[in-house]
N, C-alpha and C positions, 0 to 999 in steps of 0.2 A: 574336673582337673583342668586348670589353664596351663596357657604354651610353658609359662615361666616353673609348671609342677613340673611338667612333662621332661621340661631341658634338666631340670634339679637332678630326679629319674634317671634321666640316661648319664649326665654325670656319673652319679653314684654306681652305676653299673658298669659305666667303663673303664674308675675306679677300683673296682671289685677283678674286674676282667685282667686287668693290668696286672693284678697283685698277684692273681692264681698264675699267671703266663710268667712273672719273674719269679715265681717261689720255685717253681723246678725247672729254672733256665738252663740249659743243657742236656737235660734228662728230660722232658718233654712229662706232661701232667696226665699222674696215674688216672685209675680208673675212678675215681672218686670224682677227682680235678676235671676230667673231661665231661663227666657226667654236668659238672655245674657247670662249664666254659660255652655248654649246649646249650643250657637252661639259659643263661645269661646273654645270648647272641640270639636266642630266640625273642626272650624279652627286647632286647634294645631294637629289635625289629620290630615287634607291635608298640612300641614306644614311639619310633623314628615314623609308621605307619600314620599312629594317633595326631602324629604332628603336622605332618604332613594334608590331611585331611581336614586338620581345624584349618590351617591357612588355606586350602581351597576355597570351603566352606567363607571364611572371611574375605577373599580375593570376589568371592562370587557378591556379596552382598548379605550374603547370611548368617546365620545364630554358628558361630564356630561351638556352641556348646553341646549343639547336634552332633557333632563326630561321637563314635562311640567305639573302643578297642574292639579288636577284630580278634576271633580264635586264632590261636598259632597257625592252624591247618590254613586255615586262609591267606594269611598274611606268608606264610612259609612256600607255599602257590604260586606266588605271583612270578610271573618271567622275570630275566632282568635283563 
């Protein structure tokens, strides 16, 4: 997956994210809604992660195609 999949990806999912956050704007997203609002903020994290690491990987000198997505658990881990 190149940088230009990855940004298409997280488009799309912020996208998706936007649309479940204004479908029950006032009323805050049932238990369904939250359940994906989860999923989706998890993903644009190993997205934003995957991204992040090609361009290191390419700042350093190297094959950015070496980056490889990270488990949630990892990427959900890290400090901020």
């Amino acid at each position: 997956m190149d940088d230009s999949s990855v940004l298409g990806h997280i488009e799309k999912l912020v996208e998706e994210e936007r649309e479940l956050l204004r479908s029950r704007e006032g009323k805050g997203p049932d238990a369904e809604e939250h359940r994906r609002l989860e999923e989706v903020k998890v993903e644009l994290d190993r997205c934003w992660d995957l991204l992040r690491q090609r361009r290191a990987l390419r700042d350093a000198g190297d094959d950015p195609d070496r980056a490889q997505v990270r488990d949630a658990n990892t990427v959900e881990g890290y400090r901020q």
